[in-house]
FIMARDREN-867289 format. One record per residue (C-alpha): residue number from 1; x, y negated, z negated. Coordinates in steps of 0.5 Angstrom, whole numbers. Layout:
REC   i     u     v     w
REC NUM     X     Y     Z
...
END
This chain:
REC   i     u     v     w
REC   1   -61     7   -20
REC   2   -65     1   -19
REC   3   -64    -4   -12
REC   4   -59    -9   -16
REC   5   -55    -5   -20
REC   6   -54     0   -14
REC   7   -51    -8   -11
REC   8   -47   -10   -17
REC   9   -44    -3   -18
REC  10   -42    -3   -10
REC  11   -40   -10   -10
REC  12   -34    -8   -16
REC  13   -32    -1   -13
REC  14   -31    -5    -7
REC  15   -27   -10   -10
REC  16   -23    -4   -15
REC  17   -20     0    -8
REC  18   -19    -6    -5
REC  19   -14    -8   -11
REC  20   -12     0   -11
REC  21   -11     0    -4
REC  22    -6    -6    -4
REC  23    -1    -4   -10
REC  24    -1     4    -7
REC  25     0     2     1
REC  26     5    -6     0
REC  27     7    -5    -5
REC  28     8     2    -7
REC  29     7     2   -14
REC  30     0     7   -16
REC  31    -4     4   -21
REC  32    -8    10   -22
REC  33    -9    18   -20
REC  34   -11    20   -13
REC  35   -16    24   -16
REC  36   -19    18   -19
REC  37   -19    13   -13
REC  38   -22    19    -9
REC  39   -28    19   -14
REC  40   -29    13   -13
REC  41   -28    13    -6
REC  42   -34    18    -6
REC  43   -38    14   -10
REC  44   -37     9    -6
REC  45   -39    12     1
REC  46   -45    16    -3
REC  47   -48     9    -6
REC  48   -47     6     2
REC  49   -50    12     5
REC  50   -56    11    -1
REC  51   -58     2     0
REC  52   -55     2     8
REC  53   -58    -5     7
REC  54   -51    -6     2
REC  55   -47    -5     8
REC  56   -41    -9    10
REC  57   -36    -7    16
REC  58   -30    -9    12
REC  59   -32    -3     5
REC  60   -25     0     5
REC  61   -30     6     6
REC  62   -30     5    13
REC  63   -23     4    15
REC  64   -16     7    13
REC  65   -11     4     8
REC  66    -5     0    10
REC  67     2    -1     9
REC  68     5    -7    13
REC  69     9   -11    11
REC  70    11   -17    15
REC  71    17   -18    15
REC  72    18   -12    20
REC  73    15   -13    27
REC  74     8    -9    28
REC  75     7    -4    34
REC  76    -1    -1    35
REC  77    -2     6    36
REC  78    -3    10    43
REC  79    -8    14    39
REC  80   -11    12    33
REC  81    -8    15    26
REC  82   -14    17    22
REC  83   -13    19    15
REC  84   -17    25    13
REC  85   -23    28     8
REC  86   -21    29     1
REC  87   -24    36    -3
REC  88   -21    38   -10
REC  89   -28    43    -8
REC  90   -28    50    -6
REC  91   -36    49    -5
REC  92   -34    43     0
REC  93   -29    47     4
REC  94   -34    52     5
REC  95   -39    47     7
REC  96   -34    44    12
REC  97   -33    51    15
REC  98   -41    50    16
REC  99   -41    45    19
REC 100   -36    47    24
REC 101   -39    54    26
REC 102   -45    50    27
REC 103   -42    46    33
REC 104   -38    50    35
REC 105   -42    56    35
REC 106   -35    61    39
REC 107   -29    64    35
REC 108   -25    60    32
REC 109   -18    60    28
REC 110   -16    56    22
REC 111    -8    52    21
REC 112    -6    52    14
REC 113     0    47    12
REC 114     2    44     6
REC 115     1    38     4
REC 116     7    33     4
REC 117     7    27    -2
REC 118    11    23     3
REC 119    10    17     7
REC 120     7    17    14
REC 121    10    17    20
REC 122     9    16    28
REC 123    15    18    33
REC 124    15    16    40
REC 125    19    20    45
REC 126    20    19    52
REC 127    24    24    58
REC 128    26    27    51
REC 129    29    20    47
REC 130    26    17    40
REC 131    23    10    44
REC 132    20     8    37
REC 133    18    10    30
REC 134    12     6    28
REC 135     8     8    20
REC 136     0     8    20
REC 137    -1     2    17
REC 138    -9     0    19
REC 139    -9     7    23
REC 140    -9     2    29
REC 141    -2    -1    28
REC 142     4    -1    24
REC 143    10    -3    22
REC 144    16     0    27
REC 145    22     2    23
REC 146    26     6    28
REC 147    33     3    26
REC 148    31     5    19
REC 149    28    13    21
REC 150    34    14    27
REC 151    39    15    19
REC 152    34    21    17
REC 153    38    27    20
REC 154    32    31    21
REC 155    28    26    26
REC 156    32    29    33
REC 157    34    22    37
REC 158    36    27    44
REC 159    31    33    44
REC 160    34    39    46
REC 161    32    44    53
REC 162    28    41    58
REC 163    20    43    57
REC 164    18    38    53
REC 165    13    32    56
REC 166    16    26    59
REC 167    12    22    54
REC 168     8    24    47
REC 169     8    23    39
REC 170    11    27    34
REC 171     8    26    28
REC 172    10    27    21
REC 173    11    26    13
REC 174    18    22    11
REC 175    20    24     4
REC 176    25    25    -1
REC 177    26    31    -3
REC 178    28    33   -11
REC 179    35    33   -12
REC 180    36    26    -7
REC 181    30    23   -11
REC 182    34    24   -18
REC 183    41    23   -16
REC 184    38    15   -13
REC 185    35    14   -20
REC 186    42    15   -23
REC 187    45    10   -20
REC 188    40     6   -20
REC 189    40     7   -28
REC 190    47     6   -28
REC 191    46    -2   -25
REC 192    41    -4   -29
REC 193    35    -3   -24
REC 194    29     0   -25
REC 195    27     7   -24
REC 196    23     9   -18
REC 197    17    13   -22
REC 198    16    19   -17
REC 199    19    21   -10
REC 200    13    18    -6
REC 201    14    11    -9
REC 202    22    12    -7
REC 203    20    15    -1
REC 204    16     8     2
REC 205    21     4    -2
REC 206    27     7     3
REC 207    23     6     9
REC 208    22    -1     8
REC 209    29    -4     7
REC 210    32    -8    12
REC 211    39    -5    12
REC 212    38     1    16
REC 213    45     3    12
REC 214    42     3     6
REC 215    37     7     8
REC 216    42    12    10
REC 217    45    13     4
REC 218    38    15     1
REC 219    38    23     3
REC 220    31    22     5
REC 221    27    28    11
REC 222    22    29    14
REC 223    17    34    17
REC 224    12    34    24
REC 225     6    36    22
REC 226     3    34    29
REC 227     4    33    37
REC 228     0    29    41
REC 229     0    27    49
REC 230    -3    29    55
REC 231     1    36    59
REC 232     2    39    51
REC 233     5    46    53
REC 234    -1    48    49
REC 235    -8    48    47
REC 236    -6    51    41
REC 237    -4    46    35
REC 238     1    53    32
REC 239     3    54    38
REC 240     5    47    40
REC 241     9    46    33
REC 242    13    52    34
REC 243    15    49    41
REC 244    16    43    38
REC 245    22    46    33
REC 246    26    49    38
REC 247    25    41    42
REC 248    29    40    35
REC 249    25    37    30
REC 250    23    40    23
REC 251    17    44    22
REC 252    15    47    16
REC 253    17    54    15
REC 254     9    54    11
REC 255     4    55    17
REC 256     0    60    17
REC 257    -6    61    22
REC 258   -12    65    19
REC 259   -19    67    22
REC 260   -24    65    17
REC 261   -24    62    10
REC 262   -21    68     5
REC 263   -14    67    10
REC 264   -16    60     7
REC 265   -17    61     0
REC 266   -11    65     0
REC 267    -6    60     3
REC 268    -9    54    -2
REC 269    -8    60    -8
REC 270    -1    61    -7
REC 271     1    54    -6
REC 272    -3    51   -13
REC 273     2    56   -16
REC 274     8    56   -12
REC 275     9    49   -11
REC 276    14    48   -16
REC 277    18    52   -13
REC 278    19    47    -8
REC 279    25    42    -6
REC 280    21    37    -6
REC 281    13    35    -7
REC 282     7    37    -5
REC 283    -1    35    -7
REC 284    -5    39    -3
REC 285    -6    44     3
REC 286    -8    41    10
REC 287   -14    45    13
REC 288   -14    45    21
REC 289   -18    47    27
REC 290   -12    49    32
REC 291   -16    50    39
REC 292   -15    42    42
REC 293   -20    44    46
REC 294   -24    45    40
REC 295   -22    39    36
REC 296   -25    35    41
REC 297   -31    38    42
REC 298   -32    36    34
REC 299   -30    30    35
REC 300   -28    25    29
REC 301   -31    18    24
REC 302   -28    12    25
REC 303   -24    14    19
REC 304   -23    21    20
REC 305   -23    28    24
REC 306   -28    33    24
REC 307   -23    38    24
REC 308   -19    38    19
REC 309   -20    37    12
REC 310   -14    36     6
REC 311   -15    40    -1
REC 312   -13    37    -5
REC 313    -9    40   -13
REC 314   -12    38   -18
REC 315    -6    35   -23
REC 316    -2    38   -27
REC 317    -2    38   -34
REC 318     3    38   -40
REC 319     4    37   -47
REC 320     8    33   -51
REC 321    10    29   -58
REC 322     8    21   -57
REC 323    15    18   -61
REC 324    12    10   -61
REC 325     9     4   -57
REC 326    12    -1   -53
REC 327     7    -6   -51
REC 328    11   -10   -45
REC 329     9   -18   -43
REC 330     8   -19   -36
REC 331     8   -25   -31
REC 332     1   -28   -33
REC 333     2   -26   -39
REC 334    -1   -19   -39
REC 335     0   -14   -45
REC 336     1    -7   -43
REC 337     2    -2   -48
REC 338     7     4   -46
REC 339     8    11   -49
REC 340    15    14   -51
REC 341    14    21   -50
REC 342    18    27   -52
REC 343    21    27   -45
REC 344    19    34   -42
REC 345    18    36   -35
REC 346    12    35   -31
REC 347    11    35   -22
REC 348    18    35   -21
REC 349    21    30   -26
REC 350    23    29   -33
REC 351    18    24   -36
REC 352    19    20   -42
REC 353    14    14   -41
REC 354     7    13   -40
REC 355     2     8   -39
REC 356    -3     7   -43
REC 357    -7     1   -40
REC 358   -11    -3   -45
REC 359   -13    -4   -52
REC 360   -20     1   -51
REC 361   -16     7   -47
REC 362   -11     7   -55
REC 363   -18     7   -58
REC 364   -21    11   -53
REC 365   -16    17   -54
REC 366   -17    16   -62
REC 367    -9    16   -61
REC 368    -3    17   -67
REC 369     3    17   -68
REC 370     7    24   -67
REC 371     0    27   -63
REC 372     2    32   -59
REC 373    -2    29   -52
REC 374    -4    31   -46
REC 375     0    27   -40
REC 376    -2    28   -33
REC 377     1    26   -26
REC 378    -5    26   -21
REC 379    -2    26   -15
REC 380     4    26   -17
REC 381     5    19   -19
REC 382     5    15   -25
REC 383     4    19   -31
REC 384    -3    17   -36
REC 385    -5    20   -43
REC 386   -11    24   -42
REC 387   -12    27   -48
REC 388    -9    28   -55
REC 389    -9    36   -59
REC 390   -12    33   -65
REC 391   -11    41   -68
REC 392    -4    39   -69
REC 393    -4    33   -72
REC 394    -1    31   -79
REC 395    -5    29   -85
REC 396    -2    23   -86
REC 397    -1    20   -79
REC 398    -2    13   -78
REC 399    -7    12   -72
REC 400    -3     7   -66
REC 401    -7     0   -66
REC 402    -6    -6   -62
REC 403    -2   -11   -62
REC 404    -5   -18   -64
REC 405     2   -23   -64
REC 406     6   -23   -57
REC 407    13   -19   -58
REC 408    17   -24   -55
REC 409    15   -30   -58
REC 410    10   -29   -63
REC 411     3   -32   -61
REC 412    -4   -30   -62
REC 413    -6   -25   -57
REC 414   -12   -28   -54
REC 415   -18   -23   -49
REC 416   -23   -26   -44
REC 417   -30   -22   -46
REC 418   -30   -21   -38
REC 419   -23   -16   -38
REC 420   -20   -11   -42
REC 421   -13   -14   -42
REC 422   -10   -19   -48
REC 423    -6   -24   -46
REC 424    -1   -28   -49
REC 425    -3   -36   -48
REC 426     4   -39   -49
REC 427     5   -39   -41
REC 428    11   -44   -42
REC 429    14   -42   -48
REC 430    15   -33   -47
REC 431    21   -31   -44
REC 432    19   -25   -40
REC 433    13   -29   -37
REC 434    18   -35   -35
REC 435    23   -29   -32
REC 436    17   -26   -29
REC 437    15   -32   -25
REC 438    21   -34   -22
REC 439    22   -26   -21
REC 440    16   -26   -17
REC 441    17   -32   -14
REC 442    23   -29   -11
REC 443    20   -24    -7
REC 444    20   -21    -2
REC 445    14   -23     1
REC 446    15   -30    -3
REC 447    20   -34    -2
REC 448    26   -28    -1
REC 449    31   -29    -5
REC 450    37   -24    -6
REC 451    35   -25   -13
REC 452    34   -19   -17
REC 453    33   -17   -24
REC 454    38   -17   -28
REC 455    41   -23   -24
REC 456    35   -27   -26
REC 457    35   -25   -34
REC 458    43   -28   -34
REC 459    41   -35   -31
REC 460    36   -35   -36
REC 461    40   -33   -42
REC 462    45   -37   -39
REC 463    40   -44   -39
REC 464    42   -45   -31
REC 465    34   -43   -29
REC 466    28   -45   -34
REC 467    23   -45   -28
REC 468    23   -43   -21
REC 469    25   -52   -19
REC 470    32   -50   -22
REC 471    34   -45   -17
REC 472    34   -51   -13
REC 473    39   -54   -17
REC 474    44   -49   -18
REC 475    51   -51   -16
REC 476    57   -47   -14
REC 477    61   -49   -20
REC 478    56   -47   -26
REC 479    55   -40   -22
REC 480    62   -37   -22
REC 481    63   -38   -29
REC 482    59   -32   -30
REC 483    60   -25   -31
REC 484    59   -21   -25
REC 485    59   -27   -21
REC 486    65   -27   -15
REC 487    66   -32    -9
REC 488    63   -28    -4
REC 489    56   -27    -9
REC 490    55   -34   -10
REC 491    56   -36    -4
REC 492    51   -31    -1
REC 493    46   -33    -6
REC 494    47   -40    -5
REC 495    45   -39     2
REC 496    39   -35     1
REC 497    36   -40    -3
REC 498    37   -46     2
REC 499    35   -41     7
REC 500    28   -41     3
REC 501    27   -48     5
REC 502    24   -46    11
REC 503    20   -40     8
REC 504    13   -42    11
REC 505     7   -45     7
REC 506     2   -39     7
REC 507     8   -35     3
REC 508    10   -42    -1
REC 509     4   -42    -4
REC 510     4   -34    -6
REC 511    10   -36    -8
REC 512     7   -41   -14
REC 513     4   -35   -17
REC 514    -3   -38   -18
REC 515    -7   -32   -21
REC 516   -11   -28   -17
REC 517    -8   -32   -11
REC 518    -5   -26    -7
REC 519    -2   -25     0
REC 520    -9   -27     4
REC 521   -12   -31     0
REC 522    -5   -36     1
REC 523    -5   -34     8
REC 524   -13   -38     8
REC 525   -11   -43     4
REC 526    -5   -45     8
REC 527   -10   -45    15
REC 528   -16   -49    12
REC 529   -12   -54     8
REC 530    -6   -54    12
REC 531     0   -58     6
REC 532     0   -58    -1
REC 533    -3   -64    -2
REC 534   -10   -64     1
REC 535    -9   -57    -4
REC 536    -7   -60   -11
REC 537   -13   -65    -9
REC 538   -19   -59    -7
REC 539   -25   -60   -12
REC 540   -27   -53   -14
REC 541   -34   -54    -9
REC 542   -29   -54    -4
REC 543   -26   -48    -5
REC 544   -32   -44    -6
REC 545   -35   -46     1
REC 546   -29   -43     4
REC 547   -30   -36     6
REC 548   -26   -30     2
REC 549   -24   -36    -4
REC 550   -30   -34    -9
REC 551   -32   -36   -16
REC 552   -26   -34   -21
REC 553   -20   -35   -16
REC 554   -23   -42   -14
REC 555   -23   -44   -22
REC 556   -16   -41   -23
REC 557   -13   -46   -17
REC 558   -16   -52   -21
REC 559   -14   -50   -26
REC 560    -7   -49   -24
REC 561    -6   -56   -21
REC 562    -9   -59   -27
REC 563    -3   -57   -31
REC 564     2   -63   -31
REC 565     7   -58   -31
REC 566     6   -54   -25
REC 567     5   -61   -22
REC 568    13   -63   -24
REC 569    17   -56   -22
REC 570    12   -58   -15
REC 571    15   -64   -14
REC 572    21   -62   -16
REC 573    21   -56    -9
REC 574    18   -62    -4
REC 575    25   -66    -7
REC 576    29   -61    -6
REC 577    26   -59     1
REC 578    21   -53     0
REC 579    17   -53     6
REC 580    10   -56     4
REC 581     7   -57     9
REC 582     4   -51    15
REC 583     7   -51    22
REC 584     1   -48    26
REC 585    -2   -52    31
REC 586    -9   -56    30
REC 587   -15   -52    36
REC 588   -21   -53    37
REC 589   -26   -49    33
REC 590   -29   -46    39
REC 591   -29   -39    35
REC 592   -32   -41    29
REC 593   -36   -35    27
REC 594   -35   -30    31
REC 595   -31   -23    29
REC 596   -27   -19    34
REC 597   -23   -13    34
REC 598   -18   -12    39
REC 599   -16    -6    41
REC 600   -11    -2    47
REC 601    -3    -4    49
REC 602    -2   -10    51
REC 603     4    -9    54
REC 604     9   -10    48
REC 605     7   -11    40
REC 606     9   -19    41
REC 607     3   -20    46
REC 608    -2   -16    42
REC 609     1   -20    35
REC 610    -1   -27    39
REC 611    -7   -25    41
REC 612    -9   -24    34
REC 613    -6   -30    32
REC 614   -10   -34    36
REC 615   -16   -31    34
REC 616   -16   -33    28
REC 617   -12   -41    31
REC 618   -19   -42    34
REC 619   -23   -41    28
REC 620   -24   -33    29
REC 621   -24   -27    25
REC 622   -19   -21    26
REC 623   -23   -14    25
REC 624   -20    -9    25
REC 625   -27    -3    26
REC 626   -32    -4    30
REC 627   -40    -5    27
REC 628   -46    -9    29
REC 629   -43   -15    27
REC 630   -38   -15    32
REC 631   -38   -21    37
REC 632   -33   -18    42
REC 633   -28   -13    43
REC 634   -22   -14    47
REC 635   -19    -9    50
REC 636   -12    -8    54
REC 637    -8    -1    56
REC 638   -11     6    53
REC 639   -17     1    48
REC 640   -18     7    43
REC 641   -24    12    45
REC 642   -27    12    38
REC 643   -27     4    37
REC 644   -30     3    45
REC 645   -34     9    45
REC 646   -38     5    38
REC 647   -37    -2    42
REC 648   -42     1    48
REC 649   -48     4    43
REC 650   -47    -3    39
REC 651   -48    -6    46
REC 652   -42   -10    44
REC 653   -39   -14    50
REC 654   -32   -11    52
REC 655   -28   -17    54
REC 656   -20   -18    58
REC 657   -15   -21    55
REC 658   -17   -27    62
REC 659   -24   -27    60
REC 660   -21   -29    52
REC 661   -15   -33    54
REC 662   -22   -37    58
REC 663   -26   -38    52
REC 664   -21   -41    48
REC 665   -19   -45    54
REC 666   -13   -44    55
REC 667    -9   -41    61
REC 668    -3   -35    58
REC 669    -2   -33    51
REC 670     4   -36    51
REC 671     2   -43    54
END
């Protein structure tokens, strides 16, 4: 591959995984397979390993995934939560037991366990009390969810005995098993919501709600796969887990401890076959050392321990009969083509539908109607066509081809040369891009408006909300005419949406649903230009000039402001009070330029969050690994040994929170 290429090739597998990255860890809807997106990742590390010149501190190869979401408060971790190593290779778990025989160069035991298709958690517990429940997020801080883990009965509040350590974590995967998962789809069935696609999705969606009471309701467990803290009763991981069972926690029954790699092989034989069995999912096997001592002589990367590795399942695999097509529009406009199937049983669920992407995929698979195809789960998530029996197809089947008008409104579909996807043009006139605009502008992360669904589609069938400007004009009298509409629900969502009025500007900015204007790159529009005005009135050289804004999202906020109707329903949300304008406060720049990672307690997850914010307030970069390009590290209370281990080789200066508050000219943190 020639010097260009090999640039162009990391540049887009950069921009896939990061995309990837964010609709597997915020919003838990898997676009592709674990296996994929671990081909990728290999590729990716392989080719920056190739063309080192191609380097960038912030390729999603150096550093974990993240899951937070803003709406809980963030807490950082004692102790990095490092992702692991992926393998679908018996050749590279040999490799990985080379590699470890040649350091350690002593016996050695191996620890076994399953590998649980859930959601990562970190329990905190001091003098034998649950203190905090935080998730991975960024491996160096996440979201603290301890009102909603203190409902799984599995998770212990008080320890049992009295011989377990004054502080330590227990760490360990949230998931949802088979029976709770099935039983949560019915009745979401039953009210008209939609359902989760597998029990991983439900799992992160649970953990997340803001009523822990509902979360109570959802039968989810969890499993402790690891201790961590000083004065452990041992220096071996197995022995320190079955300790940890009689503290109360739930440890899996499937550990084994082997002495070479037959024992390993036989363990991730017998669970490829038995995982079906199981009550819940499971996409792998965990390969451990068990000696601590041992662990830290092999150390770890910044992304991952050299001491463990995951093997991972290679998917399952069924055949079914394809029944028809739908071919579905999104809120851009989007055509997605989904395949009814035959419903059949595959990873633990019954699965009627499958995605089929775009156009080129159909055409790809040479795909008719009444095929018998092959339907995979990789990793358990959204189920894809990977392959048609074409010995079993009849003579006069009739090959599945693509849409060329709109299924909602009829207009002709059109598609960019640069993208797989057709689009229908009618951004004003398609009903499910209208309701799918006001959907989102209703979320969570946007304006967060106790809207869902169901409730949306019957306000606009109803021709209360033609846009989102009309929820601002709905009245008390209008709503409770309407089916399904009580006092109490009325008045609920009337008080949610004046209560959005206050939302601040970067998330009103999401909110508007410009394309490819996602959560970050709102946050950096809100902050350079600071209220919708200077925004509207922004020349596309102006946007480019700004980091992180690059060709294709600059002329898509042109062309957004330029439409005299999205201009209307702007004005309409200034009349009716929506916040338009960014709160923060102006500072000198005196950071411009600079990036700093911050790192270690700070006394409580508040101060740490300030400190970040004012990073970025005095024209700062907040990094989360550290690299060459690191101007300084920041460090309180127990800084990360991995990250200021890497800071002193870089000759990067380590600096206190004073020495900070100095630079920016400032006397506290909360001045």
């Amino acid at each position: 591959m020639k010097q260009d290429e090999a640039e162009k090739r990391i540049k887009q597998l950069r921009k896939l995984i990061n995309e990837y990255d964010y609709y597997y860890y915020v919003i838990a809807q898997p676009k592709i397979s674990d296996y994929q997106y671990d081909m990728l990742m290999k590729e990716l590390i392989e080719l920056e390993r190739q063309y080192p010149q191609f380097s960038d501190p912030n390729s999603p190869s150096a550093r974990v995934g993240n899951d937070h979401d803003q709406s809980f408060e963030q807490a950082p971790h004692d102790y990095p939560m490092l992702s692991l190593n992926n393998t679908y290779s018996p050749e590279e778990l040999l490799e990985f037991d080379q590699r470890i025989r040649k350091t350690l160069s002593e016996p050695f035991e191996y620890v076994c366990e399953l590998k649980f298709d859930g959601v990562s958690i970190n329990l905190k517990y001091k003098n034998g009390k649950l203190i905090q429940a935080v998730t991975r997020g960024d491996g160096t801080k996440g979201d603290i969810v301890t009102d909603n883990v203190k409902t799984i009965r599995a998770v212990p509040l008080v320890l049992r005995g009295d011989d377990y350590p004054e502080q330590f974590e227990a760490r360990g995967e949230i998931i949802m098993p088979h029976n709770s998962f099935h039983r949560l789809n019915e009745q979401r069935k039953e009210q008209g919501l939609s359902e989760f696609a597998n029990p991983r999705n439900a799992a992160a969606g649970s953990l997340k709600l803001q009523n822990s009471a509902e979360v109570a309701k959802r039968g989810l467990d969890n499993f402790i796969y690891y201790i961590i803290g000083d004065k452990l009763p041992s220096d071996s991981h197995f022995e320190n887990l079955q300790k940890a069972r009689q503290w109360g926690f739930r440890i899996s029954k499937h550990i084994k401890k082997v002495n070479d790699l037959r024992g390993v092989f036989d363990f991730i034989e017998y669970w490829e076959r038995e995982r079906k069995n199981l009550p819940f999912d499971i996409d792998g096997a965990v390969i451990k050392i068990d000696s601590i001592r041992q662990r830290k002589i092999l150390g770890e990367t910044a992304k991952a321990p050299r001491w463990a590795i995951a093997y991972k399942f290679k998917a399952e695999r069924v055949s079914t009969r394809l029944l028809s097509v739908d071919f579905q529009v999104g809120r851009t406009g989007v055509i997605t083509p989904v395949a009814n199937l035959e419903p059949v049983h595959l990873a633990g669920t019954i699965v009627k539908r499958a995605s089929l992407h775009n156009a080129d995929i159909i055409k790809d698979l040479d795909l008719h109607y009444n095929d018998y195809v092959y339907v995979e789960k990789g990793g358990e998530i959204i189920p894809k066509i990977v392959g048609v029996d074409k010995s079993k197809r009849k003579p006069d089947a009739r090959p599945v081809e693509f849409i060329t008008h709109c299924p909602a409104c009829g207009t002709l579909l059109v598609r960019d040369p640069d993208e797989a996807a057709h689009y229908c043009p009618n951004t004003w006139g398609c009903p499910p891009q209208i309701i799918g605009r006001i959907e989102h502008f209703v979320s969570r992360k946007a304006m967060d408006i106790l809207m869902g669904e169901a409730t949306i589609k019957q306000l606009y069938d109803a021709g209360l909300v033609k846009n989102v400007a009309d929820l601002y004009d709905l009245r008390y009298q209008d709503l409770i005419k309407l089916e399904r509409f009580a006092d109490k629900s009325v008045k609920n969502l009337l008080e949610s949406i004046e209560k959005s009025k206050q939302v601040p500007f970067q998330r009103v900015i999401f909110a508007l649903g410009i394309r490819y204007v996602g959560e970050t790159v709102a946050r950096v529009l809100a902050r350079h230009f600071k209220d919708i005005d200077h925004l509207r009135q922004a020349s596309y050289d102006q946007l480019v000039a700004i980091d992180e804004i690059g060709d294709k999202i600059a002329q898509s906020i042109v062309e957004f402001f330029a439409d005299e109707r999205n201009m209307e329903i702007i004005e309409r949300l200034k009349k009716a009070g929506v916040n338009m304008k960014a709160t923060e406060e102006t500072a000198p720049q005196v950071l411009q330029g600079m990036s700093l990672v911050v790192t270690g307690n700070f006394g409580t997850p508040e101060r740490r969050k300030k400190i970040e914010q004012l990073i970025e307030l005095y024209g700062g970069k907040k990094a989360s690994s550290v690299s060459s390009k690191i101007n300084y590290i920041i460090a309180g209370e127990k800084p990360g040994t991995s990250k200021m281990q890497k800071a002193k080789q870089l000759g990067i200066p380590i600096i206190s929170v004073q020495d900070f508050l100095k630079m920016i000219g400032r006397t506290s943190i909360d001045e």
